[in-house]
C-alpha positions as CSV (number, residue, x, y, z in Angstrom):
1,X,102.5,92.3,105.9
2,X,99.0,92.7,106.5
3,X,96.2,90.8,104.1
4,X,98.9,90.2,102.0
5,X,100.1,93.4,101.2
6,X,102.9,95.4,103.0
7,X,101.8,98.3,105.2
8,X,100.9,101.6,103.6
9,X,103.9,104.3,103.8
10,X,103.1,107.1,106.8
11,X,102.1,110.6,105.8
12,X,105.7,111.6,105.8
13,X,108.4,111.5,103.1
14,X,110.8,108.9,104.6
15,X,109.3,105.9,103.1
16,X,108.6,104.4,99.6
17,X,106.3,101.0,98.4
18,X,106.0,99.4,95.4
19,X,102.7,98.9,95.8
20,X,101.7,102.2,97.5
21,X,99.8,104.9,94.8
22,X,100.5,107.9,96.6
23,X,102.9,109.1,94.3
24,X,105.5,110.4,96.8
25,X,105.9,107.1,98.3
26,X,105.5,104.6,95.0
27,X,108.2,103.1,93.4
28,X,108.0,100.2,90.8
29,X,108.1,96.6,91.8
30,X,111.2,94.6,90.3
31,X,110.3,91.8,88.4
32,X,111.8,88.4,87.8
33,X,112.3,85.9,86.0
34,X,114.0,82.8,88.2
35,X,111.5,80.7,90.8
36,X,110.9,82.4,93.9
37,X,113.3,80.6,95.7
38,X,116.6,82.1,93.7
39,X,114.9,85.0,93.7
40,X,114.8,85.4,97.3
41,X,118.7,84.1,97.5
42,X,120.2,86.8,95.6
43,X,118.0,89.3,97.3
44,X,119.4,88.4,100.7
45,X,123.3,88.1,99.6
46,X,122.6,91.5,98.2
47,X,121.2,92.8,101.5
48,X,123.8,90.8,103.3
49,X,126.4,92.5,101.3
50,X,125.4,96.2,101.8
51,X,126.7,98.2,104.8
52,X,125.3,98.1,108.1
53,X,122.4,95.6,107.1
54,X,120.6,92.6,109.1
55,X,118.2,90.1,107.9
56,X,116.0,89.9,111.1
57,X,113.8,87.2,109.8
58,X,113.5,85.5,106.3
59,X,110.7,83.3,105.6
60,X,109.4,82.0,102.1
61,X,108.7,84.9,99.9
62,X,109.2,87.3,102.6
63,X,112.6,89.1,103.9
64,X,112.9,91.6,106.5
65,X,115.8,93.4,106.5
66,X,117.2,96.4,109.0
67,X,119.7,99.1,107.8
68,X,121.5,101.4,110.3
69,X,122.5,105.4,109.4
70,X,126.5,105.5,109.5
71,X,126.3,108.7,111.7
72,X,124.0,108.3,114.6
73,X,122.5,104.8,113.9
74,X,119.2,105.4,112.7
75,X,117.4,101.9,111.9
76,X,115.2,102.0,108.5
77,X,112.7,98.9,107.9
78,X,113.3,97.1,104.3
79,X,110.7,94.1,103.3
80,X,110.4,92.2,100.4
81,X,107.4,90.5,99.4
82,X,107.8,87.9,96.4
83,X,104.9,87.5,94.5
84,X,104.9,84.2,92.7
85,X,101.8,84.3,90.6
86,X,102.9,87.7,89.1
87,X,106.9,87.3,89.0
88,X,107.5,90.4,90.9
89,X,109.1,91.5,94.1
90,X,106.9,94.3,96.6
91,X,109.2,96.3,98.5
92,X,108.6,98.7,101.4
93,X,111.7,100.5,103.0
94,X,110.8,103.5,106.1
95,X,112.6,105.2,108.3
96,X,111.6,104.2,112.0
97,X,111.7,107.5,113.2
98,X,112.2,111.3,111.8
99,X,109.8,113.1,109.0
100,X,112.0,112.9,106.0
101,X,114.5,110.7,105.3
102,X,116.4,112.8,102.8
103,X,115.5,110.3,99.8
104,X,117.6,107.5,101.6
105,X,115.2,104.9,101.5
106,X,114.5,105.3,97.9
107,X,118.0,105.3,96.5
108,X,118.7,102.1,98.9
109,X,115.9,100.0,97.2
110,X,117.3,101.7,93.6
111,X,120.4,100.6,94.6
112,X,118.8,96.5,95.3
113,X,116.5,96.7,91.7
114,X,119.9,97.5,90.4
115,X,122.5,95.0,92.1
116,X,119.5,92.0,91.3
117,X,119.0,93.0,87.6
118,X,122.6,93.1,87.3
119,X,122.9,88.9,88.5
């Protein structure tokens, strides 16, 4: 996080943001409607629960998670950002290395708004 945002998405197509406006890269930010705090506990069983995740730190309103490729281990970067004052979760997920990521890292945090909005 920088300033309180997350970091822009790279000139490549192997990242996405909710609050990035370059269109390539933007996806909507999920919003919610428990307090932060449950918010943030779903979001990391549902992390915890997908396949070849980590949580490598998890601080209040904040989660950064890693996901490894099944084929040669690639690590992508997920972080969530809880905003409390406008009951929504920022998300930023990029590949580490590579120029395109295939459309990975948008179907993953599909895959999160999905699995949260189903609790």
């Amino acid at each position: 996080m920088i300033n309180g945002r997350l970091a822009e998405c790279p000139n490549y197509p192997n990242c996405v943001s909710s609050q990035d406006k370059d269109s390539e890269h933007s996806i909507d930010s999920i919003p919610y409607t428990l307090s932060a705090k449950e918010t943030q506990r779903q979001l990391e069983s549902i992390i915890q629960a997908m396949p070849r995740s980590r949580i490598v730190s998890s601080q209040t309103g904040y989660v950064h998670a890693e996901f490894s490729s099944l084929l040669l281990g690639f690590v992508d970067d997920v972080e969530l950002a809880i905003d409390a004052k406008e009951n929504l979760i920022h998300f930023r997920s990029a590949a580490r290395l590579g120029r395109s990521d295939f459309g990975v890292n948008r179907r993953r945090m599909e895959q999160i708004r999905q699995q949260f909005q189903q609790h």
